[in-house]
N, C-alpha and C positions, 0 to 999 in steps of 0.2 A: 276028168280033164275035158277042160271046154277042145269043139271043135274047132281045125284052122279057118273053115269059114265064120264059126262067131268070133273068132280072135281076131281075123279080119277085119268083120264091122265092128267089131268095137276099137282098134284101132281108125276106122274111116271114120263114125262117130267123134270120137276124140281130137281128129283133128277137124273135123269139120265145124265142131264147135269153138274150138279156140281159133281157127280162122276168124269165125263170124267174132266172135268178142274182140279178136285184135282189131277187126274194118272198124270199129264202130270211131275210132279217133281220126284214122283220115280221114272220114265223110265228114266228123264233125269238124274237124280242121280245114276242109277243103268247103266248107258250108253246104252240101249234097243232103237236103235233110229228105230227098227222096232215096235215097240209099238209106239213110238212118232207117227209119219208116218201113222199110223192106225187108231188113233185121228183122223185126217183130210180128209174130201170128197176129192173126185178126183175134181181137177182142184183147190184146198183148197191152202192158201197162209201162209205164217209167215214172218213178217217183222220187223225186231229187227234193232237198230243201221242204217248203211247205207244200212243194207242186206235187200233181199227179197228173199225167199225159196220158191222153188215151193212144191206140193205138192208129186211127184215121187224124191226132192232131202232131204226131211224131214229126212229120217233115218242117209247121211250123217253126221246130226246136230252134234253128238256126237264125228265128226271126226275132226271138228276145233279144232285147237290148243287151241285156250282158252280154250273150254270143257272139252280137256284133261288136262289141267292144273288146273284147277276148280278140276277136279278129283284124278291127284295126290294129293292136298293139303290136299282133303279131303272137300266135297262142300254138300250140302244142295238148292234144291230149293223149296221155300216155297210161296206160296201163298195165299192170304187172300180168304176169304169167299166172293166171288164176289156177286153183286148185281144185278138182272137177270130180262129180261123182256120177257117173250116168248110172239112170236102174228104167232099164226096157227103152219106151219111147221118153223118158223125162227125163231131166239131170240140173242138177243144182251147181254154179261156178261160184268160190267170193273170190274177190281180189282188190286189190288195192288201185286208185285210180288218181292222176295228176295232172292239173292243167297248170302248166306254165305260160308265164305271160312273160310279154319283153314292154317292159314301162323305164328304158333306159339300161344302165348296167349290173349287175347281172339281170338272167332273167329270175324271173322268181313262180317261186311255188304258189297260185293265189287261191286252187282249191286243193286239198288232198282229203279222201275218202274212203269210205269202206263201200266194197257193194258186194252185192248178191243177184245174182242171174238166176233164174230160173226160167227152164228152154224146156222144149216140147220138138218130138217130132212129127213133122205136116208133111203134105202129099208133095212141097218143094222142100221139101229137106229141115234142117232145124232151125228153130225160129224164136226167138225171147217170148217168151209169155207175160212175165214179170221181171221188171229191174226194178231194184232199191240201191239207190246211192244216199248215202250218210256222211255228213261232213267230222271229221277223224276231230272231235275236240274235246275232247276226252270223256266225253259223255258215255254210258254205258248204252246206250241206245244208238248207236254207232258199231260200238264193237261186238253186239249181238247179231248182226250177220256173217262175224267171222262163226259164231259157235253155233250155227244154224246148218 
């Protein structure tokens, strides 16, 4: 039987990283792509669509057109409660991610996705190393981060 001090940090663990993966939609909602960027270890990636972000271009994010458009509309990024495995300092999240847009009435769903987090822990605490978002369209190459 583990110790209440390791049952401890792995409860502080645990929430510490779905803290950090739930900020990542109000920074990006509030446009704060230096909070985004903060999220992420040095050398840390984000790979959405065709793109790949390194981790010094992360605050950029906000400066894409779309984003800004996402924003005039009025956008929401919302993600589910990922499903988490930590082993030592590393741990793997997927979960499913939604950005809504308001282009009138209702609003609508204009991206939904699969991702995969992969986090590490640094000398400030835990930090995305790698994100893969994949746009949910029925592609098999989408749904292999959920069986990753």
């Amino acid at each position: 039987m583990k110790s209440i001090e390791e049952r401890l940090q792995a409860l502080e663990d645990r929430a510490e990283i779905l803290d950090l993966i739930a900020s990542y939609g109000p920074f990006a909602d509030s446009g704060n792509g230096q909070a985004i960027e903060r999220l992420w270890a040095e050398g840390g990636t984000y790979s959405f669509d065709t793109t790949t972000l390194q981790h010094e271009d992360l605050a950029g994010l906000v400066e894409f057109d779309t984003h800004k458009d996402f924003m005039a509309a009025g956008c929401a990024h919302v993600g589910t409660a990922p499903s988490l495995r930590i082993d030592g300092d590393t741990a793997v999240a997927t979960n499913h991610s939604l950005v809504f847009a308001r282009r009138g009435e209702p609003w609508t769903a204009e991206r939904v996705s699969a991702n995969r987090w992969e986090l590490t822990r640094t000398a400030e605490g835990w930090k995305v190393a790698k994100r893969e978002n994949r746009l949910l369209t029925g592609s098999e190459w989408a749904r292999q981060l959920f069986s990753n």
